[in-house]
C-alpha positions in Angstrom: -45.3 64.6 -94.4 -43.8 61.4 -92.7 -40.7 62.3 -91.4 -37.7 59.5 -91.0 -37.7 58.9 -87.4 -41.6 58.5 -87.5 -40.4 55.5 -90.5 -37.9 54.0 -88.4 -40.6 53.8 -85.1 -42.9 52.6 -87.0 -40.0 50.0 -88.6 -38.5 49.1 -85.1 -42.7 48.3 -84.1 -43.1 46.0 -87.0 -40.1 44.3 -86.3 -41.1 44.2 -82.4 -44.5 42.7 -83.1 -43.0 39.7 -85.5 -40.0 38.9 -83.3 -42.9 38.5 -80.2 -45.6 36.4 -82.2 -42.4 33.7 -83.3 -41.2 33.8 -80.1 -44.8 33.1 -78.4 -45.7 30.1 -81.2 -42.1 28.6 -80.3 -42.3 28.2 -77.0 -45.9 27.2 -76.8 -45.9 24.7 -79.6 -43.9 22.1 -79.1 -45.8 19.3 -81.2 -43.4 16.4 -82.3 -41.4 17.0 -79.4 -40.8 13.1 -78.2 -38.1 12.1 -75.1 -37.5 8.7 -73.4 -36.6 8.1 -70.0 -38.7 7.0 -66.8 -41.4 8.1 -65.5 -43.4 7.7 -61.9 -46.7 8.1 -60.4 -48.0 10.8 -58.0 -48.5 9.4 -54.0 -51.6 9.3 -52.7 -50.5 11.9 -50.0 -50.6 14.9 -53.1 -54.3 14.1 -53.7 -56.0 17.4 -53.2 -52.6 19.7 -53.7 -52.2 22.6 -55.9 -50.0 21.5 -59.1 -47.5 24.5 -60.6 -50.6 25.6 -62.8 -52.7 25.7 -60.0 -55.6 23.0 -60.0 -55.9 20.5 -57.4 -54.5 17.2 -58.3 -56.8 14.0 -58.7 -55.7 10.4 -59.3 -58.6 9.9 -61.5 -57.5 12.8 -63.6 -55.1 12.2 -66.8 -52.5 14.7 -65.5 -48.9 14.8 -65.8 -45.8 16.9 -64.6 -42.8 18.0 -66.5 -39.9 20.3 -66.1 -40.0 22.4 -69.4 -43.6 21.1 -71.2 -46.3 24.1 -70.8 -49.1 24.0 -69.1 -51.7 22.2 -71.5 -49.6 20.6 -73.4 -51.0 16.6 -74.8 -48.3 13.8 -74.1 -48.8 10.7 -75.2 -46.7 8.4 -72.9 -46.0 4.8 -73.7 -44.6 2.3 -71.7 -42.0 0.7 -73.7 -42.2 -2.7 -72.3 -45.6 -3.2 -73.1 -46.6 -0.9 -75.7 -49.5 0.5 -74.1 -50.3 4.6 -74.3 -52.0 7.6 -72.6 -52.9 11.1 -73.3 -52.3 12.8 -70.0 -52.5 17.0 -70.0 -49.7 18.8 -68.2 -50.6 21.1 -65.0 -47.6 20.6 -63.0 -43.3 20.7 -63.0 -41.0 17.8 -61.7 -39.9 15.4 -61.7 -36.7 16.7 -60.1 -35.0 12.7 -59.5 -32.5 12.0 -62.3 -33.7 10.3 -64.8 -37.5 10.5 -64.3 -38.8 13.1 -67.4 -42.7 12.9 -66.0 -44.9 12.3 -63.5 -48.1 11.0 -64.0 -51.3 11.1 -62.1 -51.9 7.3 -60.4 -54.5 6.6 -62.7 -52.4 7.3 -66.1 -49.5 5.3 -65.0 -52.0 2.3 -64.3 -53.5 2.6 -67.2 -50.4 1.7 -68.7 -48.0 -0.1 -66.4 -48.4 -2.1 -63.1 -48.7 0.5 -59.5 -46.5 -1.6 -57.8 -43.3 -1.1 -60.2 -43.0 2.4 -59.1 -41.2 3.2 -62.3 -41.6 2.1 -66.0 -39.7 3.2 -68.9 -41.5 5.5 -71.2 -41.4 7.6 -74.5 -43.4 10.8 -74.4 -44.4 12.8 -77.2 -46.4 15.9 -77.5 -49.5 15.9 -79.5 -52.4 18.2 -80.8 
């Protein structure tokens, strides 16, 4: 014989297990999520540094940084001057200058804007 408080465990564990799996696909899925803003490129002198996920950055590498993105998420950034886009992957957090929402490696800002500018204004959105 099942007796209530067995029914109300077994209840409050359902209700446990559903409220976690929402919460885990919310915070990990943010597809659709799109921002606009600046962004910059990674110095030379970080080549070889642990990112916030821990692998060593590369230039070469389409990698990114953002303060609330997780780790693996797919941005597509375009610069909005020119129209041109990249997929980079996000391993690291920053940027932490006002105004800036991502840092890209060196060679997925030059893929889409010019090195020298520094800074290009850019829409990100997260893809599959």
């Amino acid at each position: 014989m099942v007796t209530i408080s067995r029914i109300l465990l077994l209840s409050l564990f359902s209700l446990l297990l559903v409220g976690c799996s929402t919460i885990q696909s919310d915070s990990g899925d943010r597809i659709g999520f799109t921002e606009y803003g600046q962004a910059s490129y990674y110095s030379d002198r970080h080549q070889n540094n642990k990112t916030a996920n821990g692998d060593l950055y590369q230039h070469n590498l389409k990698t990114a940084a953002h303060k609330t993105l997780p780790f693996g998420a797919h941005v597509k950034v375009t610069n909005t001057a020119n129209g041109k886009s990249v997929i980079v992957n996000i391993n690291d957090r920053g940027p932490f200058v006002k105004g800036r929402i991502i840092d890209l490696s060196k060679s997925a800002f030059s893929s889409i804007g010019n090195i020298s500018a520094g800074v290009i204004e850019v829409k990100i959105e997260v893809v599959r």
